[in-house]
C-alpha positions in Angstrom: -7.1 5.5 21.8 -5.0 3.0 23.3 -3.3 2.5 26.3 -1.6 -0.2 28.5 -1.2 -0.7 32.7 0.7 -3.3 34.3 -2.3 -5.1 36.5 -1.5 -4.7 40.1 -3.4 -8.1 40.4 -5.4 -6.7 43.4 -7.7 -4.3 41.6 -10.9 -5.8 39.8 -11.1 -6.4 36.7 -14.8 -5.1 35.3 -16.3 -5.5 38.3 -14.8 -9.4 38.9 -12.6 -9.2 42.0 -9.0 -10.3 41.0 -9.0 -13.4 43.1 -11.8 -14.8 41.1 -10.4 -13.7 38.1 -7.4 -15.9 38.8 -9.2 -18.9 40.3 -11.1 -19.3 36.3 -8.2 -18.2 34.7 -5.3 -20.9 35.0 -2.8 -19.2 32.5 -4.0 -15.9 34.2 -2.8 -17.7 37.9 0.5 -19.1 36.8 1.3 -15.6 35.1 1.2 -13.7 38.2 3.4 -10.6 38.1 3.7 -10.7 34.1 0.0 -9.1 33.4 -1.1 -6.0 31.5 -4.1 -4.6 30.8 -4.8 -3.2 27.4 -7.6 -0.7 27.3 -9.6 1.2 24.1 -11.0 4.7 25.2 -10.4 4.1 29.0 -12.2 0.5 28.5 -10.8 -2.9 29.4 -10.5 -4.5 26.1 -7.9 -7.1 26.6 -5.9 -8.9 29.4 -2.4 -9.7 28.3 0.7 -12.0 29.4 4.3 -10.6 29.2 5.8 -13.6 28.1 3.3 -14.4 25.5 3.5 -10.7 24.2 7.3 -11.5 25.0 7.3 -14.4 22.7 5.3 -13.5 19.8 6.7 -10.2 19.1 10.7 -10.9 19.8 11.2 -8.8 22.0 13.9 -8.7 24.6 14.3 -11.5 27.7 15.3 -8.8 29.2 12.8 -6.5 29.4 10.2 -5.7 32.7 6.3 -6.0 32.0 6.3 -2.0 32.3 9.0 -2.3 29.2 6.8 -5.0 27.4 3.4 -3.0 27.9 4.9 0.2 26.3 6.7 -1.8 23.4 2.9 -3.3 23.0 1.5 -0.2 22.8 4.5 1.7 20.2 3.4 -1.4 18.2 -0.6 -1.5 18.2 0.3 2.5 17.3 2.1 1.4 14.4 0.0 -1.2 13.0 -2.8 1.6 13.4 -0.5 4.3 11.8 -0.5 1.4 8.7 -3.7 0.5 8.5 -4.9 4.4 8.6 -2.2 4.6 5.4 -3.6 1.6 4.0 -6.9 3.1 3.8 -6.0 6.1 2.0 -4.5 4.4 -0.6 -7.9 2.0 -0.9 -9.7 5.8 -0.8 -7.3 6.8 -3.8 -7.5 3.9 -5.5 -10.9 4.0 -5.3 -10.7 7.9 -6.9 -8.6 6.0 -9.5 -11.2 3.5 -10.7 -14.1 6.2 -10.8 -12.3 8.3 -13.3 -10.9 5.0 -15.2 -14.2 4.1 -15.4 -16.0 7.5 -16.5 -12.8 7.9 -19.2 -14.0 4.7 -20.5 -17.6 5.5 -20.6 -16.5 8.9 -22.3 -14.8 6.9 -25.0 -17.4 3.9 -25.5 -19.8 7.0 -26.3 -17.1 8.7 -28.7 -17.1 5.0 -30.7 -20.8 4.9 -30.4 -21.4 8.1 -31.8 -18.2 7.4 -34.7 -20.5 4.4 -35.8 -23.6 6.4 -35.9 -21.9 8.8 -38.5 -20.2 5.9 -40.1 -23.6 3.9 -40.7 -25.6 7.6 -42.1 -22.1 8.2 -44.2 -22.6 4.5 -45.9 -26.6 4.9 -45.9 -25.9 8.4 -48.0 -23.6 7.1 -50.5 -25.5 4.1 -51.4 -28.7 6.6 -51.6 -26.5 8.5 -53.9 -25.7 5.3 -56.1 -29.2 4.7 -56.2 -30.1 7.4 -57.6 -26.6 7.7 -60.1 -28.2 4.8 -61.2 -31.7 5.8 -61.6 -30.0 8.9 -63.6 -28.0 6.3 -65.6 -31.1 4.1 -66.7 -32.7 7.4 -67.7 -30.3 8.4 -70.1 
């Protein structure tokens, strides 16, 4: 489970003092007062800018970093919501091809067993010419 808090730039990060942090993270310094924190199951997973965030998802100029962290996270849900949707429809599909492909087994088998008959139908009426003609050269 997901969720997002705006990075009081004191606190640190993993174990890394915040100071440090920003002294090997240049984008990091020059961002200060626009950071989130993104975490998976209550586990730093990702640091993240407001204005990049900002920038490559539209939204508004407008909005605070608390506003920008909770639009992040509404749209990480949704993109989960999709891809848990997508999946279904790969399981189904999936369903789809199985019985597609035992249907076609079922009729190769049907054609298999229609040429069986077919090659003992001709093999009994040439047997039967055989012997109409044996009985014919008899006569």
């Amino acid at each position: 489970m997901l969720s997002v808090q705006v990075w009081d730039e004191v606190s640190p990060l993993n174990g890394i003092p915040a100071e440090e942090i920003f002294a090997n993270r240049d984008d990091l310094d020059r961002a200060r007062g626009d950071i989130f924190l993104v975490f998976n199951n209550g586990v730093l997973s990702q640091i993240e800018i407001g204005a990049i965030i900002r920038g490559n998802y539209g939204f508004d100029e407008n909005l605070s970093i608390e506003e920008i962290a909770n639009q992040y996270l509404e749209m990480r849900e949704m993109e989960a919501q999709r891809a848990r949707e997508r999946q279904l429809t790969v399981e189904e599909l999936q369903e789809q091809v199985a019985m597609l492909s035992y249907q076609v087994m079922m009729m190769e088998s049907d054609i298999m067993e229609e040429e069986v008959v077919e090659e003992e139908i001709v093999e009994e009426q040439q047997q039967e010419e055989v012997i109409e003609e044996e009985n014919n050269g008899e006569e």
